[in-house]
Every structure is written in C-alpha cells, then in structure tokens.
C-alpha positions as CSV (number, residue, x, y, z in Angstrom):
1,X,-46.9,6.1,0.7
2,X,-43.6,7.6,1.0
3,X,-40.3,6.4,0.3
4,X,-37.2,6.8,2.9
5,X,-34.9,9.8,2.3
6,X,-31.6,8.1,0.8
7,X,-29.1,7.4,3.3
8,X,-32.2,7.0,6.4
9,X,-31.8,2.7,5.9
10,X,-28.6,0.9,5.8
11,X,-27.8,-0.2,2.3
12,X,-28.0,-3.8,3.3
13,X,-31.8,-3.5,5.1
14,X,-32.9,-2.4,1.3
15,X,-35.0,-4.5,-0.5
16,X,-33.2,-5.7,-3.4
17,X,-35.4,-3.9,-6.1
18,X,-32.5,-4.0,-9.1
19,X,-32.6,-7.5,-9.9
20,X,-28.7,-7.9,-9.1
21,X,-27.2,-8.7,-5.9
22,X,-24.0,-7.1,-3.5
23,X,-20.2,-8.4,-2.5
24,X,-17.8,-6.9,-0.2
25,X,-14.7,-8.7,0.8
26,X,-11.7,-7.2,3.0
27,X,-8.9,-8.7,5.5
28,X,-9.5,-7.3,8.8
29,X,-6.6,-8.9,10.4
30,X,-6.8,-12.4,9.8
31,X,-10.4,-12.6,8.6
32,X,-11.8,-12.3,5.4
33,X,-15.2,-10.5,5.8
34,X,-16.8,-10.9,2.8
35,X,-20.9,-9.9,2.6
36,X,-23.0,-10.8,0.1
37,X,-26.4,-10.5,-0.8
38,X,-28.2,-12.3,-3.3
39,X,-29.8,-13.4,-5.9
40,X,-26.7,-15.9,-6.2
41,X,-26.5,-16.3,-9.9
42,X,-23.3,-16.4,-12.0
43,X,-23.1,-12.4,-12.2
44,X,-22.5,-12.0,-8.2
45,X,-20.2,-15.3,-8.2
46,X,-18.1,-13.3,-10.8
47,X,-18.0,-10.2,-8.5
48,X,-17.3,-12.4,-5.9
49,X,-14.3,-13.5,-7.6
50,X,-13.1,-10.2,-8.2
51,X,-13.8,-9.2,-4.6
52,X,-12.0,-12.3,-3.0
53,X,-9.2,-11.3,-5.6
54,X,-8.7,-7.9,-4.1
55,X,-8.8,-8.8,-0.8
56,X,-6.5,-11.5,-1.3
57,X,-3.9,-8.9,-2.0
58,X,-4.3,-7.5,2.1
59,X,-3.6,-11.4,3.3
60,X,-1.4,-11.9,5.8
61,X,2.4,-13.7,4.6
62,X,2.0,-17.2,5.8
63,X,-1.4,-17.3,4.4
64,X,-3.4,-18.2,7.9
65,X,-6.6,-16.8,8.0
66,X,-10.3,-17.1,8.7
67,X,-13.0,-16.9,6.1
68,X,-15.9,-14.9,8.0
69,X,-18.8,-14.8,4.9
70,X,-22.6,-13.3,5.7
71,X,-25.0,-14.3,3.3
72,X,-28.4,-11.8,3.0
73,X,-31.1,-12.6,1.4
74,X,-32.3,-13.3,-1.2
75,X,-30.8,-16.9,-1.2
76,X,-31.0,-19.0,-4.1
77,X,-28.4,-20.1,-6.8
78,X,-29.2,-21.0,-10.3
79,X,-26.9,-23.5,-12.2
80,X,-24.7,-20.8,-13.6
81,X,-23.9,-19.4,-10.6
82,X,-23.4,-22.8,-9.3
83,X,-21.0,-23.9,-11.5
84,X,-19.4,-20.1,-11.3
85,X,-19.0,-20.9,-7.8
86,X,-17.4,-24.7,-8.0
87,X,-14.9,-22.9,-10.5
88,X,-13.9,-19.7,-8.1
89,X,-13.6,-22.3,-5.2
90,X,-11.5,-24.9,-6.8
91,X,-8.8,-21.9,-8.2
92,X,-8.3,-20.5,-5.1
93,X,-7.6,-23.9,-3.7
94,X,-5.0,-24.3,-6.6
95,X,-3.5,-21.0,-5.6
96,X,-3.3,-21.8,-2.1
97,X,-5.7,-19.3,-1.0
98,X,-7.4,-21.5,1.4
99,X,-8.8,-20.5,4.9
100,X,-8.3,-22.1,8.2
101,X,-12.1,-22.4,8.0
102,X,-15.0,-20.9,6.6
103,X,-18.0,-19.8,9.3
104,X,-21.1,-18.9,7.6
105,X,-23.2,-16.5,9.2
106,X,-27.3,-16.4,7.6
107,X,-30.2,-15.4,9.2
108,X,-31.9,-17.8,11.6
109,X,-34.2,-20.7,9.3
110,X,-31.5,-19.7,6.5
111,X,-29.4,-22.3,7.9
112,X,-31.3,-25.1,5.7
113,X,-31.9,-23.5,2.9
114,X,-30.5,-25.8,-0.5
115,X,-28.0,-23.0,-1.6
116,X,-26.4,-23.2,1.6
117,X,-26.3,-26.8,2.2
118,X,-24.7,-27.3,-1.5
119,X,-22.2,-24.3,-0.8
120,X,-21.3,-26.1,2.5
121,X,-20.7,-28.9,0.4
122,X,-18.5,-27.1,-1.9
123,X,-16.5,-25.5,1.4
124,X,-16.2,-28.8,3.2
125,X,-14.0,-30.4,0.4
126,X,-10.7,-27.8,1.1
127,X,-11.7,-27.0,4.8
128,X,-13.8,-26.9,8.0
129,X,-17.3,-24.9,7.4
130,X,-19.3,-23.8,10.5
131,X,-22.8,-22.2,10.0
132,X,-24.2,-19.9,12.7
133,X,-27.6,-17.8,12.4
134,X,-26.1,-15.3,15.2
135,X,-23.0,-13.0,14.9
136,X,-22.2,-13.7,17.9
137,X,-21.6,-17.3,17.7
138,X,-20.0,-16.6,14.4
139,X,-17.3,-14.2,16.0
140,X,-16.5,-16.5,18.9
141,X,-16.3,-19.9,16.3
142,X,-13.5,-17.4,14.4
143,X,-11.7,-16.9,17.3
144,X,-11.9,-20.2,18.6
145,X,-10.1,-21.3,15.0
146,X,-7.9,-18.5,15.5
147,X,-7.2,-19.5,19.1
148,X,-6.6,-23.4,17.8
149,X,-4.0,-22.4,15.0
150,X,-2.0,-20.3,17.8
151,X,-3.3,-16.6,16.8
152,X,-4.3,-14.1,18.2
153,X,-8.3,-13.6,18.4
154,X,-9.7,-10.5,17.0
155,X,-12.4,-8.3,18.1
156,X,-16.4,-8.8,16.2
157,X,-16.3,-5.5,13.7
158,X,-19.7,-4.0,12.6
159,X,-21.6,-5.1,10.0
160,X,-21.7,-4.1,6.9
C-alpha cells in the first residue's frame, strides 16, 4: 500500500491519525468562518478560543455579524471539552461578541449527533442556531440573516 504524496489530499479529507483535532476562524466580511474538526475535547475548545479571539480582532465596528461554523468529523465531546465550551460561550456573550446567528454546517446524518444537539443548546441561549448538512443551504440561511438585519449578503467562499 502506498501512502499519498503530501500536498495530493486536502488537509481536511485526512484522516485524523494524531489524536488532536483542527480550528480555523477568520471574518470574511460579516461572517465568522470558523472550521473545526474534531475529537472535541477541552484541547480544541481552548484553540478554539484562541481562534475566535483572533478573529474577533477583524470584526466589523457595530459588532453585526454571522457565525458560519463547519464541524468535520470526528464528532464527539467529552466533559472537559464540554464545560471548556459552556465557558468560551458564556465570555464572549459577556464581552458582547455575539452573532446575529450561528448556522452550523455538518455532514448529512451529523445533524443528530449528541454533541451537536448539546452545542445547539449552548448556542440557542444568546442567539438563533440553524443546522444545515449542505453548504449551500448554509450560505443562503447567512444571507438570509444578513438580508433580515439590513446587510449586505455576501458570496459562499471555498472551503477550507
């Protein structure tokens, strides 16, 4: 068997082999694109953090913005990462960094998956959360938030 020559598969096709998961966040106009690829445990919640952080730093003045967040397998969150999660969520909402809405976009059957419904939970406390299995249907539920608050809509970028 032989093993792809780096750079022939997209980082985020990979098989996570290392035991630790991925984040990237970044404004693109009004949305927060923010990837992230599990295992879910307290480690990537931290990086998380420290991601949303960053890219809180590119958002626009009068704070109105959608969250766009993909979630890649694997899924799963351990209590840790659960209660690293409940804490990064409830201190942005103290600081005010809070979006329009969240959308979350999985892969189709990830829609029901325990870590997701709890995280939804989490979301639905500080604002609206829609879950789409299509990027499509993602994108248009953005703009149609964007569209709502009086904003302009923004074009689908690539995936990451």
């Amino acid at each position: 068997m032989s093993l792809p020559s780096p750079g022939s598969t997209p980082l985020h096709e990979q098989p996570d082999t290392h035991g630790f998961g991925r984040v990237t966040a970044g404004f693109e106009g009004r949305v927060m694109h923010y990837v992230a690829q599990g295992p879910f445990d307290a480690a990537l919640m931290a990086a998380g953090k420290r991601c949303t952080n960053i890219a809180a730093e590119r958002m626009p003045a009068d704070r109105r913005y959608v969250s766009l967040m993909e979630f890649r397998r694997p899924l799963g969150m351990d209590d840790d990462g659960l209660r690293e999660f409940k804490e990064t969520v409830g201190g942005f909402v103290e600081r005010r960094i809070v979006p329009l809405a969240t959308v979350l976009l999985l892969a189709p059957g990830d829609d029901e998956h325990p870590m997701v419904r709890t995280m939804t939970e989490v979301y639905q406390c500080s604002r609206p959360v829609v879950v789409c299995t299509q990027a499509a249907a993602a994108w248009a539920e953005v703009n149609r938030v964007l569209r709502d608050a009086d904003l302009p809509e923004q074009a689908a970028s690539a995936p990451r």
